[in-house]
Backbone of each chain as ProteinMPNN parsed JSONL, in Angstrom:
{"seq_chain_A": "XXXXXXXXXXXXXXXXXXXXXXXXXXXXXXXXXXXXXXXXXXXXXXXXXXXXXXXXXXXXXXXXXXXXXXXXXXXXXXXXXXXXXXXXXXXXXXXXXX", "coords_chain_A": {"N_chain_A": [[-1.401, 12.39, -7.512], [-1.726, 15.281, -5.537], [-0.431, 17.508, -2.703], [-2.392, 18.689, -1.399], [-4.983, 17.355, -2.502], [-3.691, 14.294, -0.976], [-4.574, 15.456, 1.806], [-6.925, 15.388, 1.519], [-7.908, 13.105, 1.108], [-6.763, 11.838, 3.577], [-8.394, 13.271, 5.852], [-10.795, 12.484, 4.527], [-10.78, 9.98, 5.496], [-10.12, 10.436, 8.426], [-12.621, 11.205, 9.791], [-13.837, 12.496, 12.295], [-11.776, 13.818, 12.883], [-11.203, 17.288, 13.144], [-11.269, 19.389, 10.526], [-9.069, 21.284, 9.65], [-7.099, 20.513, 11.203], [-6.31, 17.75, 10.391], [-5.341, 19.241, 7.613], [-3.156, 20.471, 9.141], [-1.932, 18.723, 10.199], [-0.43, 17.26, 8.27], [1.147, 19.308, 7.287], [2.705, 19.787, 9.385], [3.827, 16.887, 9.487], [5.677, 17.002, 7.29], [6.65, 19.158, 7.333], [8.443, 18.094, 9.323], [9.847, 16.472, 8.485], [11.268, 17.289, 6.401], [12.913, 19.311, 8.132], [14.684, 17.429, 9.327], [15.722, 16.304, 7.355], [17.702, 18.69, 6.762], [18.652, 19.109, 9.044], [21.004, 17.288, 8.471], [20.284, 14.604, 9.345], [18.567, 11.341, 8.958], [15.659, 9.307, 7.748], [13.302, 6.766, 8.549], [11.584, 4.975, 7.518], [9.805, 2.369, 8.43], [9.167, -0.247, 5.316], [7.924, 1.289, 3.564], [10.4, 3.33, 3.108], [13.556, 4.798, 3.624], [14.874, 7.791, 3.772], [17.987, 9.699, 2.98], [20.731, 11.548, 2.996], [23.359, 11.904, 0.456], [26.728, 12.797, -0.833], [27.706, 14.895, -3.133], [30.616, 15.155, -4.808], [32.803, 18.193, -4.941], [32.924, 19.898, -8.174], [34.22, 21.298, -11.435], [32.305, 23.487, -13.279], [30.447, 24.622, -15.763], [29.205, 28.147, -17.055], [26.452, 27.828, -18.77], [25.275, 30.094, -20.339], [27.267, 31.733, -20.749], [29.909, 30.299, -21.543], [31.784, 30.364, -19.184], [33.991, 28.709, -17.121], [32.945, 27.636, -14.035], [33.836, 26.879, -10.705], [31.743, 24.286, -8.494], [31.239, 24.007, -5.293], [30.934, 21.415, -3.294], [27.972, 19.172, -2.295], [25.159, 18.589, -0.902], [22.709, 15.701, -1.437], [19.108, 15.272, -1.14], [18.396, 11.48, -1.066], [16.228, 8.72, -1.675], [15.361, 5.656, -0.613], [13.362, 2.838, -1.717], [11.509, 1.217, 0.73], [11.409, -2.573, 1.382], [8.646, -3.78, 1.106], [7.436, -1.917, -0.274], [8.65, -1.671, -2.37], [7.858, -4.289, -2.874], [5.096, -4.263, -3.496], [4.582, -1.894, -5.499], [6.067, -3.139, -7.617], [4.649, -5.748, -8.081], [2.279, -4.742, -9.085], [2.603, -3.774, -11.625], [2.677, -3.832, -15.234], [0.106, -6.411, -16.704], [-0.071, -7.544, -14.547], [-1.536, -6.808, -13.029]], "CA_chain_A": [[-1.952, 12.94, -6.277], [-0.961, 16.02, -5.238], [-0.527, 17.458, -1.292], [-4.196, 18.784, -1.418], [-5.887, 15.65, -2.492], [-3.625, 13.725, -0.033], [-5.027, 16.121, 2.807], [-8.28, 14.91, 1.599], [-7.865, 11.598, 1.219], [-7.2, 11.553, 4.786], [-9.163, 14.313, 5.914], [-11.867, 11.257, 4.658], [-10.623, 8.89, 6.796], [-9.904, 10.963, 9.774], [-13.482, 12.459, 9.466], [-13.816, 12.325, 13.012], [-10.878, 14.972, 13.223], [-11.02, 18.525, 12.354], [-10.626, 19.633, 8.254], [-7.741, 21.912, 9.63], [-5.994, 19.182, 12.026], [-5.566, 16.977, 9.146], [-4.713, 20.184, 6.917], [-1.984, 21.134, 9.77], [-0.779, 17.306, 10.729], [0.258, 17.16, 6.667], [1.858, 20.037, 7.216], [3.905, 19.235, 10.241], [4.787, 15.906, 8.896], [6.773, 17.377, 5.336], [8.261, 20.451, 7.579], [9.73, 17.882, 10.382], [10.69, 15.241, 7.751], [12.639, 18.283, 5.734], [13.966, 19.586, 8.75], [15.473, 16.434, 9.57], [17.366, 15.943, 6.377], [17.972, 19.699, 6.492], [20.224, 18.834, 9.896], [21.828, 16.381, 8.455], [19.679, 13.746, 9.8], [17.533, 10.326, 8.192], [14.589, 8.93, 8.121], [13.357, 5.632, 8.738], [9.898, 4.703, 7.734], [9.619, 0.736, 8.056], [7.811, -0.751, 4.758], [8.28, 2.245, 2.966], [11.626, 3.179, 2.599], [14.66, 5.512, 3.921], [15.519, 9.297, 2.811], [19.097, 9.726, 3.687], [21.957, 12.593, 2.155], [24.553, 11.347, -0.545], [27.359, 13.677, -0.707], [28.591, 15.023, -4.321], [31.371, 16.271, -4.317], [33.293, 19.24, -5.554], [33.233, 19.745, -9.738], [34.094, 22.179, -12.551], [30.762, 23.591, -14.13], [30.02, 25.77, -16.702], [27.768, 28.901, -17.053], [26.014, 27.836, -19.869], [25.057, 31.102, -21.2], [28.365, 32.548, -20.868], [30.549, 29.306, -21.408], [32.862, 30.443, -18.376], [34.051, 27.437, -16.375], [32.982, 28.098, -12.941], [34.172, 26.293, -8.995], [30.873, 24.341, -8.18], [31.644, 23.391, -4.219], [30.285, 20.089, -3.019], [26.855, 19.833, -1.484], [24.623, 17.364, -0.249], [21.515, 15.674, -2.151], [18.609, 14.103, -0.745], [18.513, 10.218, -1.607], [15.235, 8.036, -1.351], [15.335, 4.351, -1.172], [12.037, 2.332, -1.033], [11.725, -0.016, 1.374], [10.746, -4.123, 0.596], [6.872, -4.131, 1.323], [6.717, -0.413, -1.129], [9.34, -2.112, -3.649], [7.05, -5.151, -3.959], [3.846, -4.072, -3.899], [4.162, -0.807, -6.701], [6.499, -4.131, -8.463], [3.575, -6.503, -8.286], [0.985, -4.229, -9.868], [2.915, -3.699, -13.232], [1.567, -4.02, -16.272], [0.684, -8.079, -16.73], [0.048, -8.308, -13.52], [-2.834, -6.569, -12.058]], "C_chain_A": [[-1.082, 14.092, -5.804], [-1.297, 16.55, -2.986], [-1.503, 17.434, -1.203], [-5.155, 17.356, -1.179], [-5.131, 14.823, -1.354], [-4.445, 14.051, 1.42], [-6.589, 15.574, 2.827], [-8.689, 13.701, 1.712], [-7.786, 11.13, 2.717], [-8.043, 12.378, 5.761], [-10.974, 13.326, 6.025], [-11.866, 10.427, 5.516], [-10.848, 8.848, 8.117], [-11.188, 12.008, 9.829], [-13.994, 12.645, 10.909], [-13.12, 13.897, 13.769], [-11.505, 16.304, 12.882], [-10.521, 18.713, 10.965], [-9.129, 19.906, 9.223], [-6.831, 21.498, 10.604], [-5.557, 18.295, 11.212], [-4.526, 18.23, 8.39], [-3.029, 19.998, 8.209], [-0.743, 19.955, 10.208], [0.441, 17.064, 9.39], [1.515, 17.939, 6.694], [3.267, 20.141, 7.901], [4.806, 18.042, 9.841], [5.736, 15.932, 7.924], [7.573, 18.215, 6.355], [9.39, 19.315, 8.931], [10.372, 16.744, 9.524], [11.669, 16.257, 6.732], [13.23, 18.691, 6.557], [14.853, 19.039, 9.464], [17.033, 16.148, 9.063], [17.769, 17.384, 6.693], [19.623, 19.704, 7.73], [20.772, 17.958, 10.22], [21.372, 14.993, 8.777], [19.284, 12.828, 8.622], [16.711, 10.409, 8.394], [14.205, 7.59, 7.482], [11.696, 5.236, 8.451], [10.212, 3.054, 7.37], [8.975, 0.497, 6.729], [8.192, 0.258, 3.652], [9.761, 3.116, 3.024], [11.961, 4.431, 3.452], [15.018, 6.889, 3.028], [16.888, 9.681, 3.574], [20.199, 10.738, 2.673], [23.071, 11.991, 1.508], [24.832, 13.198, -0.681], [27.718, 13.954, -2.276], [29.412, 16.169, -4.192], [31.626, 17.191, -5.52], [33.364, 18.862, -7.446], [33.386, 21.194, -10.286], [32.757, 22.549, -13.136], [30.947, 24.533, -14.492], [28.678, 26.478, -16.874], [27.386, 28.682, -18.367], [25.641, 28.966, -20.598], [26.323, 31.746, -21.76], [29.923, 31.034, -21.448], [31.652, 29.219, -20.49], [32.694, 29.573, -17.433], [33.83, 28.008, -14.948], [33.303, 26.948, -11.465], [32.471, 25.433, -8.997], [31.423, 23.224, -6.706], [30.602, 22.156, -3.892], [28.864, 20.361, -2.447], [26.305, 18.714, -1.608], [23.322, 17.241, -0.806], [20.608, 14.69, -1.453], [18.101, 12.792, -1.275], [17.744, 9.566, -0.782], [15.78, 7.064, -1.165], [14.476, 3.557, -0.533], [12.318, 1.448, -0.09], [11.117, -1.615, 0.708], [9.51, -4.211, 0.679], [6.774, -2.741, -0.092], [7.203, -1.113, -2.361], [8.029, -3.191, -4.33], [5.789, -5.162, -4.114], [3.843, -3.398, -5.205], [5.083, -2.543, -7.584], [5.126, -5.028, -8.906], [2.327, -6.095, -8.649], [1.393, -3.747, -11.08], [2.253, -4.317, -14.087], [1.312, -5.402, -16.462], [-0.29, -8.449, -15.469], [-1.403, -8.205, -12.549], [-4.464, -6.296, -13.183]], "O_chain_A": [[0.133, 13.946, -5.673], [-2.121, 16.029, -2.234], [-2.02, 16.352, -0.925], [-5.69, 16.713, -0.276], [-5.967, 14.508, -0.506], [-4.901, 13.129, 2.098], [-7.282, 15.384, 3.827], [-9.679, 13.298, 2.323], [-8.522, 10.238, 3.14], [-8.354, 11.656, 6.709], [-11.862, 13.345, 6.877], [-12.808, 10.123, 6.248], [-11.374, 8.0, 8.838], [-11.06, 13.231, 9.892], [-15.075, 13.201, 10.721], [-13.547, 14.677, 14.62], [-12.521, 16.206, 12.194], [-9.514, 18.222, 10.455], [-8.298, 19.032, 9.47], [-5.804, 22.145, 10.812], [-4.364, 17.995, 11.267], [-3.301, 18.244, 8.505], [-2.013, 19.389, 7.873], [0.467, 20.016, 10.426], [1.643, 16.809, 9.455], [2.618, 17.549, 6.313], [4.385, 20.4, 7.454], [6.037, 18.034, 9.817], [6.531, 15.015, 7.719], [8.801, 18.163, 6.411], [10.532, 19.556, 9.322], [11.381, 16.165, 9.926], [12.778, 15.855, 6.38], [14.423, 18.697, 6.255], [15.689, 19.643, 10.137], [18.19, 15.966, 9.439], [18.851, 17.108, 7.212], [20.806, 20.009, 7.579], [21.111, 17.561, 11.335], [22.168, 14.117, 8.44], [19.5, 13.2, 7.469], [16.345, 11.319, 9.138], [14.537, 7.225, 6.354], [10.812, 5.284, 9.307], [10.712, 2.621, 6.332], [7.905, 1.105, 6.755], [8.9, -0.215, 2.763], [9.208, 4.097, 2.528], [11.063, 5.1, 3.963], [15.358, 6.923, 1.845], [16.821, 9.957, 4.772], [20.3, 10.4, 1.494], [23.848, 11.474, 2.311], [24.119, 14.202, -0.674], [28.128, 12.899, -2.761], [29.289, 17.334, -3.812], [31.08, 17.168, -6.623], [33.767, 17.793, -7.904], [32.824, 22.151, -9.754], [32.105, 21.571, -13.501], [31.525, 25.422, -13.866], [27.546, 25.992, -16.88], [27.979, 29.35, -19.214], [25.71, 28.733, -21.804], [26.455, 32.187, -22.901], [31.017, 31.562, -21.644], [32.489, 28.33, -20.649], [31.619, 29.444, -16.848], [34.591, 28.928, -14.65], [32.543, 25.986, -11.574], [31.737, 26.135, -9.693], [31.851, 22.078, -6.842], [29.468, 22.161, -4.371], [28.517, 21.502, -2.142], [26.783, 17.826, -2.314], [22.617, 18.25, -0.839], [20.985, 13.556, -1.156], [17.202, 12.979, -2.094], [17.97, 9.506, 0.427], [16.968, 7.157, -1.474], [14.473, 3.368, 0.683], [13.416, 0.89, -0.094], [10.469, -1.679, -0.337], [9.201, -5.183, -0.011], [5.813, -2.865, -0.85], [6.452, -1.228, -3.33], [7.458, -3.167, -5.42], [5.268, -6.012, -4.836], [3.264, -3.976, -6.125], [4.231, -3.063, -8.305], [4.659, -4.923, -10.04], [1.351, -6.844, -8.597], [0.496, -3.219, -11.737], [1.4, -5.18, -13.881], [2.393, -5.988, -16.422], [-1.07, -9.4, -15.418], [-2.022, -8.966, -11.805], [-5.556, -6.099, -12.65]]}, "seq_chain_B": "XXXXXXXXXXXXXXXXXXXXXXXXXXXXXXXXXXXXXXXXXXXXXXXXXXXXXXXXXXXXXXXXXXXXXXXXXXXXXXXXXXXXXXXXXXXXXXXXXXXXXXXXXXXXXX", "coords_chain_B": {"N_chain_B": [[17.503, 17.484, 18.028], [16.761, 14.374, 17.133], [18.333, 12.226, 15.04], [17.431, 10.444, 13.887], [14.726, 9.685, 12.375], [11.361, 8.828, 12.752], [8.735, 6.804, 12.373], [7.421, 6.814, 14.984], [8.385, 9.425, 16.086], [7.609, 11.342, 14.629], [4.558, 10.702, 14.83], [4.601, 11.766, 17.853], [5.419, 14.43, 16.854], [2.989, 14.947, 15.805], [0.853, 15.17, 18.431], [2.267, 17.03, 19.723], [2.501, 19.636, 18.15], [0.373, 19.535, 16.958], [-1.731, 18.67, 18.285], [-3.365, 16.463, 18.401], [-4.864, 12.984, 19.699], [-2.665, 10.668, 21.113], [-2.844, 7.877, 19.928], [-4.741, 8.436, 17.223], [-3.472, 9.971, 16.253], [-0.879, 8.301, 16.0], [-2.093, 6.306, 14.157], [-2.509, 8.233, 11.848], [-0.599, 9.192, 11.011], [0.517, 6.265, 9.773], [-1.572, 6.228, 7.925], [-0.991, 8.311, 6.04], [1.475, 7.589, 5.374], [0.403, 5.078, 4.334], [-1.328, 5.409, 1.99], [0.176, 7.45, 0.14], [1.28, 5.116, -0.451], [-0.508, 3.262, -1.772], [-1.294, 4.838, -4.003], [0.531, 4.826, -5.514], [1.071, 2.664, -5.815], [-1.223, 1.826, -7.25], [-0.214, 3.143, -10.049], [-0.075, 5.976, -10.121], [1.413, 9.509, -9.393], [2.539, 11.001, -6.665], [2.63, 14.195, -5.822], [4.317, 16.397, -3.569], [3.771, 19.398, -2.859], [7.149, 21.218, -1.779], [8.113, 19.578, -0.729], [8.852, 17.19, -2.236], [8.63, 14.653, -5.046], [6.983, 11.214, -5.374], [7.585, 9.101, -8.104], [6.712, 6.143, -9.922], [8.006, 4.139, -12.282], [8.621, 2.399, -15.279], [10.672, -0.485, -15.745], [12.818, -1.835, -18.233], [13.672, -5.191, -19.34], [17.22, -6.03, -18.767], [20.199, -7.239, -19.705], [22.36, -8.82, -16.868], [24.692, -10.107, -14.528], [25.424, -12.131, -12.787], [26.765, -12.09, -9.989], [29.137, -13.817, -8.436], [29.166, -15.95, -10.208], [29.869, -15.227, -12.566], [27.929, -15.545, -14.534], [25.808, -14.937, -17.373], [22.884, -13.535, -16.874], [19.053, -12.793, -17.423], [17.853, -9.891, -16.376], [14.932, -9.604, -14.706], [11.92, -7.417, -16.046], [11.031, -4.659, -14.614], [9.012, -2.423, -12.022], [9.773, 0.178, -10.415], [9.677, 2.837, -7.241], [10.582, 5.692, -7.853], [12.223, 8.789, -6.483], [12.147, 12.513, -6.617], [14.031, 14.936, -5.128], [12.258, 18.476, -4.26], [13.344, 22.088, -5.348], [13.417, 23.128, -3.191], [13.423, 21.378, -0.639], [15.968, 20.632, -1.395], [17.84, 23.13, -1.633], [17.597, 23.425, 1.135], [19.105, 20.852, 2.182], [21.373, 21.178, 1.228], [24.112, 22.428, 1.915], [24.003, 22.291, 4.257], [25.753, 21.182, 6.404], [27.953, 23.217, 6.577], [26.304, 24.701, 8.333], [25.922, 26.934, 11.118], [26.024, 25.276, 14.029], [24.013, 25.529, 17.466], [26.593, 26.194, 19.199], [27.649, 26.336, 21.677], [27.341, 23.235, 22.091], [29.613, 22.108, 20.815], [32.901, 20.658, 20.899], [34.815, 21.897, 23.824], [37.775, 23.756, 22.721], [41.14, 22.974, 23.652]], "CA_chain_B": [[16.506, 16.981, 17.619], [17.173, 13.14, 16.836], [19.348, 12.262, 14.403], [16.91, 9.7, 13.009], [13.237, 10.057, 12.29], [10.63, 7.58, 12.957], [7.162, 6.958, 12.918], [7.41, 7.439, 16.568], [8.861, 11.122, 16.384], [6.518, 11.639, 13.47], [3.481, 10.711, 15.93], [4.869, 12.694, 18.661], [5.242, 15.729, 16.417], [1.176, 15.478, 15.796], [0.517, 15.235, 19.4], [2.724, 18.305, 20.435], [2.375, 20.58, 17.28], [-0.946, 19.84, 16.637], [-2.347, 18.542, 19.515], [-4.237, 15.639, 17.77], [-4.245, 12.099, 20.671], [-1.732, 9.977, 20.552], [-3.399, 6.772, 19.293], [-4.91, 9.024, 16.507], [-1.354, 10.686, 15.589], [-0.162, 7.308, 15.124], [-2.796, 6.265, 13.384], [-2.559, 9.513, 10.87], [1.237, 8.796, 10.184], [0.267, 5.002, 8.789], [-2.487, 6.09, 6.552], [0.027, 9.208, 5.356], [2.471, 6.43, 4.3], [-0.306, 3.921, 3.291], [-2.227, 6.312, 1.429], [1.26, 7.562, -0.935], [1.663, 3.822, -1.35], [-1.825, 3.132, -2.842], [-1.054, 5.907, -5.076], [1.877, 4.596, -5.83], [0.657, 1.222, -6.497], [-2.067, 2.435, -8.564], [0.556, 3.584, -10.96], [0.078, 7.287, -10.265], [2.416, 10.611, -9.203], [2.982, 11.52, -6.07], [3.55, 15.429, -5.804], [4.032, 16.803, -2.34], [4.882, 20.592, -3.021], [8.025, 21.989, -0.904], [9.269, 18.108, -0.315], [9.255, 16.223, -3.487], [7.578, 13.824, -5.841], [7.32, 10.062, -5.675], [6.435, 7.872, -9.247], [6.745, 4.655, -10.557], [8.828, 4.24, -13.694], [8.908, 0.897, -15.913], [12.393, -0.363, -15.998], [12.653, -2.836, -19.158], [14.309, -6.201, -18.561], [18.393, -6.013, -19.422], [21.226, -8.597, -19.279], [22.578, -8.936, -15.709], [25.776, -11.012, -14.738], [25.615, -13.076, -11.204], [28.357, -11.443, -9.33], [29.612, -15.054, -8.423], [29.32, -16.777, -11.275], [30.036, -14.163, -13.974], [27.101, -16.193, -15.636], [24.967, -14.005, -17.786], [21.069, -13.903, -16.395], [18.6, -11.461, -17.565], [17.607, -8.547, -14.795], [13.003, -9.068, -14.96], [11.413, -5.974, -16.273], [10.292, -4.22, -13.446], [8.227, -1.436, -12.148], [10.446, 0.885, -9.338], [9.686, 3.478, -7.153], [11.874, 7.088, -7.881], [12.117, 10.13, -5.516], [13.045, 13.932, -6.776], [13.299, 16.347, -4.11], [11.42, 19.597, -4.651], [13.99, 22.481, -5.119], [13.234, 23.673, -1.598], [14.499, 20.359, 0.021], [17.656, 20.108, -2.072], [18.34, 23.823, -1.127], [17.685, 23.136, 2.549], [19.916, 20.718, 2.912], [22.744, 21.154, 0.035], [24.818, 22.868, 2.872], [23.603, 21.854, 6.112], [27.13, 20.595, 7.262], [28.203, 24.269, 6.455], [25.709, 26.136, 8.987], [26.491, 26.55, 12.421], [24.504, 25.189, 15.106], [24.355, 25.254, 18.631], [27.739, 26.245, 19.065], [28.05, 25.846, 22.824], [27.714, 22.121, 22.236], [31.151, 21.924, 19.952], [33.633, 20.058, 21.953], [35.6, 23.276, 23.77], [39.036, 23.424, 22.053], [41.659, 23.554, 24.683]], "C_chain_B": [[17.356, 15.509, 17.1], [17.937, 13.167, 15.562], [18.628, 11.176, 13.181], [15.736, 9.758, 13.355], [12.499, 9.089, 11.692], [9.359, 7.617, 12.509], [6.542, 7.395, 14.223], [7.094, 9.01, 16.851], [7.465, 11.645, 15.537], [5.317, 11.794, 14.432], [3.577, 11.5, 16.758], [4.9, 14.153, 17.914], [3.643, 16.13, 16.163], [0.954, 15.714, 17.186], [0.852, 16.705, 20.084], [2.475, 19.416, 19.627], [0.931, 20.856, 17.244], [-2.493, 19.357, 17.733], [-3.554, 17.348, 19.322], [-3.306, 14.269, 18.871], [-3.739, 11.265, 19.957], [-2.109, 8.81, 19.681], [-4.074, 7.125, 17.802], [-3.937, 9.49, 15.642], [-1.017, 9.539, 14.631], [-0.928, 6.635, 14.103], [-2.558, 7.128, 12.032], [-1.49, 9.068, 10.233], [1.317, 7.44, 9.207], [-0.195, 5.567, 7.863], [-1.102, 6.999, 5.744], [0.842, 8.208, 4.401], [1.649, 5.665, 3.275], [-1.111, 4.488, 2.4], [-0.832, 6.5, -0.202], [1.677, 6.507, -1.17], [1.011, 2.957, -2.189], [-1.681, 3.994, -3.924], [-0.069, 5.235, -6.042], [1.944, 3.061, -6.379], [-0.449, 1.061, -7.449], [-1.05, 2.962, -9.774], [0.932, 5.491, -10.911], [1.093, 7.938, -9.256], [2.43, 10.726, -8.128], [3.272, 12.928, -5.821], [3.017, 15.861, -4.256], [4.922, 18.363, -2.292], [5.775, 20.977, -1.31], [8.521, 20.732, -0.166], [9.827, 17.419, -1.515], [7.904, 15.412, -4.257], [8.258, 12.528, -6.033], [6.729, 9.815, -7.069], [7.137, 6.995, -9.571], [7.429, 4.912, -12.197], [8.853, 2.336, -13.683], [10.662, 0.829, -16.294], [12.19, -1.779, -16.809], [13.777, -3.967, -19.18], [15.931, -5.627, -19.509], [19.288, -7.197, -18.473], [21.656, -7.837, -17.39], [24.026, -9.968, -15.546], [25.37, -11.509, -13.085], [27.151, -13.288, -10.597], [29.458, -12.663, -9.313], [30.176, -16.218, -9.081], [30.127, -16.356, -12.301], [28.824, -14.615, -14.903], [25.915, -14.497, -16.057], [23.593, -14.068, -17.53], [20.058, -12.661, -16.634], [17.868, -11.162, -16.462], [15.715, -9.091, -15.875], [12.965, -7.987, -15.185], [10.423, -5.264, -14.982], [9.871, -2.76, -13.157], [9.143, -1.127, -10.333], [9.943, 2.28, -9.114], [10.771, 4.913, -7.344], [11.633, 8.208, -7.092], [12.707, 11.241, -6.32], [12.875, 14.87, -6.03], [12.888, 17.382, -4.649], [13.066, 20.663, -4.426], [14.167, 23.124, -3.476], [13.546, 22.827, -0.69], [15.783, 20.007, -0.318], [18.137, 21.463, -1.308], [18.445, 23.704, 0.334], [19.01, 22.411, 3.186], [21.415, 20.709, 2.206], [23.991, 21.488, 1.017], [24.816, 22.979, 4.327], [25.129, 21.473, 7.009], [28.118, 22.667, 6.999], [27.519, 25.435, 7.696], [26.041, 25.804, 10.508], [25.631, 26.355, 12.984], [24.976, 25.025, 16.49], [25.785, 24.987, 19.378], [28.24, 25.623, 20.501], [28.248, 24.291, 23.248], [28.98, 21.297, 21.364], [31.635, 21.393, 21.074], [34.682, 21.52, 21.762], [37.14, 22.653, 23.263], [39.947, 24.528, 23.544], [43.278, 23.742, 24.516]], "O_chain_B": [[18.52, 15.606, 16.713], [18.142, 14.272, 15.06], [19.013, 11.045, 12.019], [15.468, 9.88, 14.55], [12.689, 8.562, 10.596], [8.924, 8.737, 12.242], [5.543, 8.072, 14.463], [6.191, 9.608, 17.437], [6.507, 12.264, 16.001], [5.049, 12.924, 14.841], [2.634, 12.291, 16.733], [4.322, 15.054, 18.52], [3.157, 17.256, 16.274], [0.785, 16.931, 17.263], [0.072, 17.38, 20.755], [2.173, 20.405, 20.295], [0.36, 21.934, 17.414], [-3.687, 19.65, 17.793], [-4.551, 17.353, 20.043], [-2.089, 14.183, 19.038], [-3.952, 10.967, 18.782], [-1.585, 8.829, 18.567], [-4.028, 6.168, 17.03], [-3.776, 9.301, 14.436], [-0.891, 9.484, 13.408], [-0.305, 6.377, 13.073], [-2.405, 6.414, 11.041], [-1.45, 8.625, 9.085], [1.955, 7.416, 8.154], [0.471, 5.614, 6.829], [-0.332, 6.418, 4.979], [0.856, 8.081, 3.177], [1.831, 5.519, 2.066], [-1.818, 3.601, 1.922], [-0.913, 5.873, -1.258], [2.515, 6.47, -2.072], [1.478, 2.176, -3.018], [-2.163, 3.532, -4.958], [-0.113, 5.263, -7.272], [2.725, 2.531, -7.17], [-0.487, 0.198, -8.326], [-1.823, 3.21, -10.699], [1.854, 6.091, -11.463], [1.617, 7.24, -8.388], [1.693, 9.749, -8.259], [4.461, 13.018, -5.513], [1.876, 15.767, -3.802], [6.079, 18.577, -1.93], [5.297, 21.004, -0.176], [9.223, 20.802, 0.843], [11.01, 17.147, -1.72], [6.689, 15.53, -4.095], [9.38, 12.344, -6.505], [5.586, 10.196, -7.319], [8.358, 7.127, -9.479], [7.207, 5.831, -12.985], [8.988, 1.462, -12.826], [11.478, 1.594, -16.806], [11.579, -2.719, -16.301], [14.915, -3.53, -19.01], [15.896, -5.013, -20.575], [19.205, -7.722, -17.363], [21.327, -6.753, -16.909], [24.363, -10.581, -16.559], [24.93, -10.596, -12.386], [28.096, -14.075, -10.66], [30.481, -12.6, -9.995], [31.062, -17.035, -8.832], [30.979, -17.057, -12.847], [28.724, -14.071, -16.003], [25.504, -13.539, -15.403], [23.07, -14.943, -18.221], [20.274, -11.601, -16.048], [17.334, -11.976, -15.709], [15.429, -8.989, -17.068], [13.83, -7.264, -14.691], [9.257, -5.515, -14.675], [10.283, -1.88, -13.913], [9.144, -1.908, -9.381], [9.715, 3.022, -10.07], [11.848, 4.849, -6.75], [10.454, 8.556, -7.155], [13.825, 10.997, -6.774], [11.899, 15.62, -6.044], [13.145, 17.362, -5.853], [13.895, 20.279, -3.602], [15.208, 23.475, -2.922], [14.035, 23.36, 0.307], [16.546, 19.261, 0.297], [18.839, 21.226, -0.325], [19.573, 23.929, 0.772], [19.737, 22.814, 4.094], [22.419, 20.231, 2.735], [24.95, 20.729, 0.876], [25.45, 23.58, 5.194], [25.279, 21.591, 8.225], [29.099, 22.821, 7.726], [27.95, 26.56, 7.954], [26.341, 24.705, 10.974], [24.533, 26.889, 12.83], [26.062, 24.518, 16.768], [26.1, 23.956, 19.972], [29.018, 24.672, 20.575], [28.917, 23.915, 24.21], [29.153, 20.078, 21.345], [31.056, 21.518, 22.153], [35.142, 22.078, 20.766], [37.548, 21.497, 23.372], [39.798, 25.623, 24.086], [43.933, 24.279, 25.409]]}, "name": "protein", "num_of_chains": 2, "seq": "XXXXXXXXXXXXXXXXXXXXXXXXXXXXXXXXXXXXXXXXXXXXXXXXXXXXXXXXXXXXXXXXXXXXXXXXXXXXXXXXXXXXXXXXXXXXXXXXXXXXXXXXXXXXXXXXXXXXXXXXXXXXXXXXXXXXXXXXXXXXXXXXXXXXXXXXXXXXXXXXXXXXXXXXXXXXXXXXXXXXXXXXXXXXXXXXXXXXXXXXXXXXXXXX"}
């Protein structure tokens, strides 16, 4: 599923709404959940899980084309982790099972 | 802006951005979630350009030890969600503790 089809998927639901109020709610929801982590912030969705910044730090890296070892300064990555209702549902529809 | 982000805030950002009522908002923000978790429980991808992509990966059973015990117990084969941010959320916030903000609220140095 990509954004699109999500937009539509609820777009179906919410047929009640405006096309381009769904279109724009989608939109708001990704830019204030990136500009969250962006300042430094979490996020907390019950059920579905936590996006929160792990730090890596400072390393040596190489320009692969050139093989010159270069500084690469630390920097901050964003880190999912599902929550227990997301873990065991996508768990409990593996192969076997559903 | 909060420091932690809710379903709440989430709702409130439809209401003020987009002007869609509140009971609706919150409404919108469930399906959003419950919608990428049907997906997601269906077995399929996730792509949400300029945030990331959720999918499901099979993880095949391996030994395990029981912290406690040391006894050896094999780990079930299981099916886990994975996140990769989109390069446009990694760049966003790779250096966020680097940019300055709202300086006047620094504690003044005296």
């Amino acid at each position: 599923m990509t954004r699109s089809e999500l937009i539509a998927a609820l777009a179906a639901r919410f047929s009640h709404l405006p096309r381009q109020d769904v279109d724009a709610a989608v939109r708001v929801l990704l830019r204030t959940m990136r500009d969250t982590l962006a300042q430094g912030g979490r996020i907390e969705i019950r059920g579905f899980g936590s996006f929160t910044l792990h730090r890596r730090p400072p390393r040596m890296g190489r320009n692969p084309k050139t093989g010159e070892v270069v500084a690469v300064p630390a920097k901050w990555a964003p880190h999912f982790k599902p929550g227990k209702t997301l873990r065991e549902r996508v768990d409990a529809a593996k192969s076997g099972n559903n | 802006m909060a420091a932690e982000l809710t379903k709440a805030e989430m709702t409130e950002a439809l209401v003020e951005q987009v002007g869609i009522p509140r009971a609706e908002a919150k409404q919108l923000v469930e399906c959003f979630f419950e919608t990428i978790t049907e997906r997601l429980v269906a077995g399929e991808t996730v792509k949400l350009s300029g945030f990331g992509v959720f999918e499901v990966r099979d993880k095949p059973q391996r030994p395990g030890r029981n912290p406690r015990t040391g006894e050896v117990v094999p780990i079930e084969p299981r099916r886990v969600v994975t996140f990769h941010a989109s390069n446009k959320l990694k760049e966003a916030v790779a250096h966020h503790d680097l940019v300055e903000r709202n300086p006047e609220r620094e504690p003044a140095v005296v």
